[in-house]
MARTI-775388 format. One line per 4 residues: number of its first residue (from 1); their letters; for each residue x, y, z of C-alpha. Coordinates in pm, whole numbers, plus 50000, padded with zeros to 5 digits. Each point is the difference from the previous one (the first is absolute). Layout:
NUM	a	X:Y:Z; ...
END
This chain:
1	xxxx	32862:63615:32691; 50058:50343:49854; 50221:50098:50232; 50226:49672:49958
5	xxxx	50029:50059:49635; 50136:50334:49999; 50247:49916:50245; 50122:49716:49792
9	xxxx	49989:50256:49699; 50244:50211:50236; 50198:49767:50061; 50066:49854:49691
13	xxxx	50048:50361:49829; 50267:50092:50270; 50211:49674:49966; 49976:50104:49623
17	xxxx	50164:50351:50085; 50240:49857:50231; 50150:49795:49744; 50015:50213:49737
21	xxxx	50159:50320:50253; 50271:49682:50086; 50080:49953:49660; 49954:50384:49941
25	xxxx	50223:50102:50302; 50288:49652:49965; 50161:49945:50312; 50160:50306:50051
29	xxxx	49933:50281:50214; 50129:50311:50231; 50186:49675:50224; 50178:49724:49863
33	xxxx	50113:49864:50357; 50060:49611:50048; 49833:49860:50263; 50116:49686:50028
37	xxxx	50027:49676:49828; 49732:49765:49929; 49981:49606:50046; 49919:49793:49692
41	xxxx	49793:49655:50069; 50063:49796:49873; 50371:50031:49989; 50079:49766:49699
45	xxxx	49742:49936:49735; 49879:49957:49666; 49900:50290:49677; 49650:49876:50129
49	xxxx	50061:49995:50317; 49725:50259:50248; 50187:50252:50196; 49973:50171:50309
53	xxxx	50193:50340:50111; 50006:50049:50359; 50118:50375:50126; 50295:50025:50296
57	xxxx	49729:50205:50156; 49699:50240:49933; 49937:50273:49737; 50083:50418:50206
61	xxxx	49646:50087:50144; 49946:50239:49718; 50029:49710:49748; 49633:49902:49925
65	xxxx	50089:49778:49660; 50255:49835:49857; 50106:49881:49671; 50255:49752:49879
69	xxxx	50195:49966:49672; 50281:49718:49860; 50305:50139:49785; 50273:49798:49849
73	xxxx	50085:49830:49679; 49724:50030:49766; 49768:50236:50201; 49975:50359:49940
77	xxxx	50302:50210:50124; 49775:50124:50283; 49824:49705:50066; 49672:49842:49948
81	xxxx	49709:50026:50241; 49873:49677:50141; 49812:50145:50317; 49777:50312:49905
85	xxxx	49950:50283:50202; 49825:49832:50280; 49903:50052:50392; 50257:49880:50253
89	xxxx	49753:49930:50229; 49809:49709:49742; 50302:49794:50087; 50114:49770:50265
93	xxxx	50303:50054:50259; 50259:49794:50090; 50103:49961:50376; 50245:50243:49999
97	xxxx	49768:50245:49852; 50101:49940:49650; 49778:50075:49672; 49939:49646:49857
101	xxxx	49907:50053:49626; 49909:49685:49810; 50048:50055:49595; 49726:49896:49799
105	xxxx	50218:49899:49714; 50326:49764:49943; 50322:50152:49855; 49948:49827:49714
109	xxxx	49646:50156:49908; 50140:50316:50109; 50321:49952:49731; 49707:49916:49706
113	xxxx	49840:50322:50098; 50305:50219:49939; 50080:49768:49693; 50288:49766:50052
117	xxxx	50073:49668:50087; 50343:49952:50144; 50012:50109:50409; 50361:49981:50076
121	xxxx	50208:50198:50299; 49917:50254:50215; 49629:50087:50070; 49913:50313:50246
125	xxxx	49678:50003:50178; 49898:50356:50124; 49668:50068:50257; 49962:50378:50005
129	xxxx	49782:50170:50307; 49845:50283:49844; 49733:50201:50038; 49553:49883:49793
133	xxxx	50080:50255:49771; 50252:50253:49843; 50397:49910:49973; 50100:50041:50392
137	xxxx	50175:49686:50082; 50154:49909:50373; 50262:49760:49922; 50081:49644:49859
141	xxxx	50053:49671:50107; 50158:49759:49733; 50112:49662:49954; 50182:49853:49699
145	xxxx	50010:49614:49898; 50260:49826:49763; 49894:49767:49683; 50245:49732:50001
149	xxxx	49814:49879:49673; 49726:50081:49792; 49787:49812:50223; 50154:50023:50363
153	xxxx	50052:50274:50240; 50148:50065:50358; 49996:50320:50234; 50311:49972:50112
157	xxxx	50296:50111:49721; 50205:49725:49800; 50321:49955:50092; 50234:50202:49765
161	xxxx	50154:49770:49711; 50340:49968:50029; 50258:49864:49762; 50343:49799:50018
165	xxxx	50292:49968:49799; 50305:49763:50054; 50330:50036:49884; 50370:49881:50066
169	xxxx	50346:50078:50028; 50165:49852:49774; 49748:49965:49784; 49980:49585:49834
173	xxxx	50207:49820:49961; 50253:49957:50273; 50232:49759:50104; 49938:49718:50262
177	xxxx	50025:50173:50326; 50003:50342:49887; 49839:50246:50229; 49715:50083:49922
181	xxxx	49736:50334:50118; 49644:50000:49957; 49844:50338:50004; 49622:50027:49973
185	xxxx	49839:50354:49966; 49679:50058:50117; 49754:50270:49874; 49867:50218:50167
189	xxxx	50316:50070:50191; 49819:50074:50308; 49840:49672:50015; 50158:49793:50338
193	xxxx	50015:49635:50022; 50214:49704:49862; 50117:49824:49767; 50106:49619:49912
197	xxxx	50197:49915:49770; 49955:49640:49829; 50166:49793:49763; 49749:49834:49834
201	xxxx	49760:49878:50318; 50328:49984:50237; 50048:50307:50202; 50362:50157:50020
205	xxxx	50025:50115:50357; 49761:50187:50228; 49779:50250:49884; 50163:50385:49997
209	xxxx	49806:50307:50133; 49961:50311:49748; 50244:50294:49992; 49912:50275:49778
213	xxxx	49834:49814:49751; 50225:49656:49993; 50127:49719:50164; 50326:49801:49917
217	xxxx	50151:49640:50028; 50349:49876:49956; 50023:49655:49918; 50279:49769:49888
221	xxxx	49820:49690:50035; 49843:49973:49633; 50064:49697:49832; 50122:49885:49656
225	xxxx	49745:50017:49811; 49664:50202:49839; 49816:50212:50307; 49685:50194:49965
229	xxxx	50036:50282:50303; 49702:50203:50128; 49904:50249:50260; 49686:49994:50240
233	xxxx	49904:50315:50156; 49800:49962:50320; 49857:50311:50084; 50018:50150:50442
237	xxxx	49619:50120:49977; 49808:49774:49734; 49705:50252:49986; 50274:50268:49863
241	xxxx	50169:49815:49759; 49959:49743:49816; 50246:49678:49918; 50215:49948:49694
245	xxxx	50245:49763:49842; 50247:50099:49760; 49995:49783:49704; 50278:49686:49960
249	xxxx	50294:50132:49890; 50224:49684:49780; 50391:49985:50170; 50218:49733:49911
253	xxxx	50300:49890:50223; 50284:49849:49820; 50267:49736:50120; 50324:50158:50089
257	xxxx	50274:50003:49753; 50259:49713:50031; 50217:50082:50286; 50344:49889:50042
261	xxxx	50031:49754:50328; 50376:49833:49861; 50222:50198:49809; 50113:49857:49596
265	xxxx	50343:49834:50021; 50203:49800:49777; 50052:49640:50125; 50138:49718:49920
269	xxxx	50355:49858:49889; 50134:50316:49797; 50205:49821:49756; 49999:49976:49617
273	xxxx	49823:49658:49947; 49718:50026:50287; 49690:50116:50052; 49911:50354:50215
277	xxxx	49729:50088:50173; 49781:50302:50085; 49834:49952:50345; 49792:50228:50108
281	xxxx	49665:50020:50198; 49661:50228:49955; 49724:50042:50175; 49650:50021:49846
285	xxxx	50145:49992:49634; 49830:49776:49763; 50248:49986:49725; 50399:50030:50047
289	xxxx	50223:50062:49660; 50355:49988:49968; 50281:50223:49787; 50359:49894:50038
293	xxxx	50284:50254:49934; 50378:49958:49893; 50192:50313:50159; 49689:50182:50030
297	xxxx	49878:49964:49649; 49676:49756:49940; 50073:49642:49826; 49785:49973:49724
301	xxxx	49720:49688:50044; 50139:49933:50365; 49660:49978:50207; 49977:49736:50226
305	xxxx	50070:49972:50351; 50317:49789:49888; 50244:50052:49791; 50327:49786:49888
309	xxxx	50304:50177:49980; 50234:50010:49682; 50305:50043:49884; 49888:50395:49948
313	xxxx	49949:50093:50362; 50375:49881:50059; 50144:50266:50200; 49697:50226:50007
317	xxxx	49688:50080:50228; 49729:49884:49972; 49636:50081:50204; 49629:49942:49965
321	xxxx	49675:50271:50075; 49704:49833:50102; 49682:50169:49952; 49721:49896:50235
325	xxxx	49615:50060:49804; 49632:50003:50158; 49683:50187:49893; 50118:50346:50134
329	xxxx	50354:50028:49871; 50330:49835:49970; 50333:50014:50232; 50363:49985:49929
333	xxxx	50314:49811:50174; 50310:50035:49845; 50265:49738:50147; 50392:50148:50048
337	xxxx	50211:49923:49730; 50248:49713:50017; 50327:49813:49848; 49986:49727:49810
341	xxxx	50257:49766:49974; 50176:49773:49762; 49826:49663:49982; 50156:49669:50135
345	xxxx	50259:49813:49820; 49935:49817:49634; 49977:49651:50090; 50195:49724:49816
349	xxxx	49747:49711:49883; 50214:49871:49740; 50361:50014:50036; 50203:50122:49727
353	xxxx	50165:49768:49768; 50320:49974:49753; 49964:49871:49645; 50208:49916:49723
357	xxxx	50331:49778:49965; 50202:50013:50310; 50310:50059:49791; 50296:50311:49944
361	xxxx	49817:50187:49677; 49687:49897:50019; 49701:50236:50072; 49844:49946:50380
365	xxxx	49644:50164:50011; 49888:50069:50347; 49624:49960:50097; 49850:50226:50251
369	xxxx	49744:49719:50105; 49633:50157:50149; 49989:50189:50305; 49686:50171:50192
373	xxxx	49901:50258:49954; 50149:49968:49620; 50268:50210:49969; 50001:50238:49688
377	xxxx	50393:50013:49975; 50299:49827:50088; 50413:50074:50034; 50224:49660:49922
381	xxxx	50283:49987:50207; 50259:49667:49863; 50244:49868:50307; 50305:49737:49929
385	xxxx	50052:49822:50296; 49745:50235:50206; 50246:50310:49901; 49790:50257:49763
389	xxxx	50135:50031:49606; 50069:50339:49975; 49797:50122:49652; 49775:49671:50022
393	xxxx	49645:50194:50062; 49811:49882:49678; 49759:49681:49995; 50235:49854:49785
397	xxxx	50379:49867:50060; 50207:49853:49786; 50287:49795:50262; 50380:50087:49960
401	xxxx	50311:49835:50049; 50018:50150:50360; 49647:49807:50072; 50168:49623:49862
405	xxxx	49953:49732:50263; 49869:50310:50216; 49591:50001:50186; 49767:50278:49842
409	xxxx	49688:50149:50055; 49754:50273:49989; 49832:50218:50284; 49691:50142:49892
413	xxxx	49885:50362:50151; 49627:50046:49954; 49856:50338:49963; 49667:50118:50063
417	xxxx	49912:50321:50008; 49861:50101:50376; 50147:49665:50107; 50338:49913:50152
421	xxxx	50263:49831:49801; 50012:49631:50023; 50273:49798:49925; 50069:49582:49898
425	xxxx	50297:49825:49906; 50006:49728:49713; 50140:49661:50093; 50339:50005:49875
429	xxxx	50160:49796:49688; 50327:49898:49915; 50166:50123:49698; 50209:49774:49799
END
C-alpha cells in the first residue's frame, strides 16, 4: 500500500512539472518543422461543441510528448495552451497511425479563459512533438477552423466575400430603344463565374462569364417605363467565393420623341375667302400645335390646324409649322410656302336699282343693291342706250337733253379687297 502511494505521489508531482516546463518552454524549440495537417471532428459545430484533433500521422520517434495551443482573435499572440505537456503514448491512434487528441474543453470555455466573448474567423490549432522536458521540439502538426458566427464554426475556409456593382451606358434615362450596356464589376477581380442580369425578376439574356473582374450586356429591348436593374454573381468554385448581387439600380425609359411619318403641307382651296389646311401626320406625339406664317413671318393668334384666308394674304405666301409634343420632347414640320389667290367673284343678290324722276334735269341716284361677300366699294358706270356716258362715274346723274326719249342705266362694279370684281347692270328707264 506504501508502495502504491508514492507512485501516485510521483506521478502526480511529474504531471505538475510537465505542465508548468510546457508553459515555461511555449511551443517553441530548436525545430519548428510542420508535420502535417490535422483532421478536426467534428467538422461543423457549435462554441460548445467537444472536439477532436486527429494527426496526418505519428509524432518523429524522438518525440515522447506533445502539447497543443489555439491562436486567433482574442487569444494571446502566441496562443493559448489547451493540451499540457503530456505523453504521446496516453493517447489513442487512428488507423493510419495518427495521434487522436480529444480536448477536454469547448472553444467557448476556452475563449472565457483568455477573457472574451466574441469567436469570429480564423482559429489555428497547433500539436507540437517535443521532447518530457526542456524546450527541444520535433515539429508541428496544425489545423485551423473558421467561425462563421459567434456561435458556429467549420474546418474548411469560408468562401471569400465578394462584391458587385452595376452600372450603364448611358446612364438613365434613355430613349425607347436606345442601346443600352450593362457592366457589372465584380470584386475581387480574380473571382471566376457569372453573372445575370435582371430587370426586376425577368432576366435580360443568358448569363455572361467573368473577364477581369466584369461582365457586360447590351440590350435594346427595355421598355417604356420605370426598371429596377441588378446583377447576380454566381461564383465557378462556391467553396472559394462567395455570391453577390449588386443592389437595384432605378432607370427609366422614355417614349420616343414625336417623329415625323407625313410631312406639314398647306391644303386646301388657296383662295381669299376659303379655308386652308395644315395636314400633317406624327407618330407617338400626344399633343400637335399649329403656327401659320405670311411670307415667312408668324400671324399673330393663328393656331389652329385651319385657317381662313383674307383679303391680306392676297398675293402673298402663306405656310404652317406643326409641332408634334409627347413626354420626351417636341418635333417640328414646316410645310413649303405657297400663293394665295384672289377670292371668287362678289356675287350679285340684289340687283342694282335707279331712283328718282325719270326726267331731263332731274337727279337719278343709282343703288348698288347687296352682293356676297359685301363689297366695301363700288365704281358707277351710267350707259344711254347701252353706250357708256363719258364723265358719268358718280352714284348720282342728273339726265340731259342727249338722254330725252333715250334708255338709261347703271352698271355697278363691286370691289372687295382679295376678291375679284363683280359687276350688275340696273334695269334700264326711259327718260322723258
Amino acid at each position: 500500500m506504501k508502495l502504491t502511494t508514492v507512485r501516485s505521489s510521483l506521478s502526480v508531482a511529474l504531471a505538475s512539472v510537465l505542465a508548468v516546463g510546457a508553459l515555461a518552454f511555449g511551443t517553441t524549440g530548436a525545430q519548428a518543422d510542420v508535420l502535417g495537417p490535422m483532421e478536426v471532428t467534428p467538422a461543423t459545430g457549435a462554441d460548445t461543441t467537444g472536439i477532436s484533433l486527429t494527426t496526418a500521422a505519428p509524432c518523429p520517434a524522438e518525440a515522447t510528448n506533445l502539447i497543443v495551443s489555439v491562436a486567433g482573435s482574442g487569444f494571446p499572440a502566441e496562443g493559448q495552451i489547451v493540451v499540457s505537456n503530456s505523453p504521446v503514448d496516453t493517447y489513442a491512434t487512428s488507423p493510419s497511425g495518427g495521434i487522436v487528441v480529444p480536448l477536454t474543453q469547448t472553444m467557448r470555455d476556452y475563449a472565457s479563459t483568455a477573457g472574451f466573448t466574441t469567436l469570429q474567423g480564423r482559429y489555428d490549432f497547433t500539436l507540437t512533438c517535443r521532447a518530457a522536458f526542456g524546450s527541444t521540439t520535433y515539429g508541428d502538426f496544425t489545423a485551423p477552423v473558421w467561425f462563421t458566427s459567434n456561435t458556429a464554426y467549420q474546418s474548411t475556409a469560408p468562401a471569400a466575400a465578394t462584391s458587385t456593382t452595376l452600372g450603364t451606358a448611358p446612364a438613365s434615362p434613355v430613349v425607347q430603344g436606345a442601346s443600352v450596356k450593362l457592366t457589372a464589376t465584380i470584386a475581387p477581380a480574380e473571382a471566376a463565374g457569372s453573372v445575370r442580369f435582371l430587370d426586376g425578376a425577368t432576366q435580360l439574356g443568358t448569363p455572361v462569364a467573368v473577364s477581369a473582374g466584369t461582365a457586360s450586356l447590351t440590350t435594346s429591348a427595355l421598355a417604356v417605363g420605370s426598371h429596377a436593374l441588378k446583377a447576380e454573381f454566381t461564383p465557378a468554385d462556391p467553396l472559394a467565393y462567395g455570391s453577390s448581387a449588386s443592389t437595384a439600380l432605378p432607370f427609366t425609359v422614355k417614349i420616343k420623341p414625336p417623329a415625323v411619318v407625313t410631312a406639314a403641307k398647306v391644303t386646301g382651296t388657296l383662295k381669299v375667302g376659303y379655308t386652308a389646311t395644315c395636314a400633317v401626320t406624327f407618330s407617338g406625339a400626344t399633343s400637335t400645335t399649329y403656327v401659320w406664317l405670311r411670307d415667312t413671318a408668324v400671324i399673330s393668334g393663328a393656331t389652329a390646324r385651319t385657317r381662313p384666308l383674307v383679303a391680306a394674304d392676297y398675293q402673298h405666301k402663306t405656310s404652317c409649322r406643326a409641332t408634334g409634343t409627347n413626354t420626351t420632347g417636341s418635333t417640328a414640320s414646316t410645310s413649303p410656302s405657297v400663293s394665295v389667290a384672289a377670292g371668287n367673284p362678289l356675287r350679285n343678290v340684289t340687283r342694282p336699282t335707279i331712283v328718282g324722276t325719270a326726267r331731263v334735269g332731274y337727279r337719278q341716284t343709282a343703288r348698288p343693291g347687296t352682293w356676297t361677300p359685301a363689297a366695301t366699294t363700288y365704281a358707277y358706270t351710267w350707259k344711254r342706250d347701252g353706250r357708256t356716258i363719258s364723265g358719268a362715274t358718280r352714284a348720282t346723274y342728273y339726265p340731259t337733253a342727249a338722254d330725252r326719249r333715250h334708255l338709261l342705266t347703271v352698271t355697278i362694279t363691286a370691289k372687295r379687297p382679295g376678291y375679284q370684281w363683280a359687276y350688275a347692270t340696273s334695269l334700264s328707264r326711259r327718260i322723258g
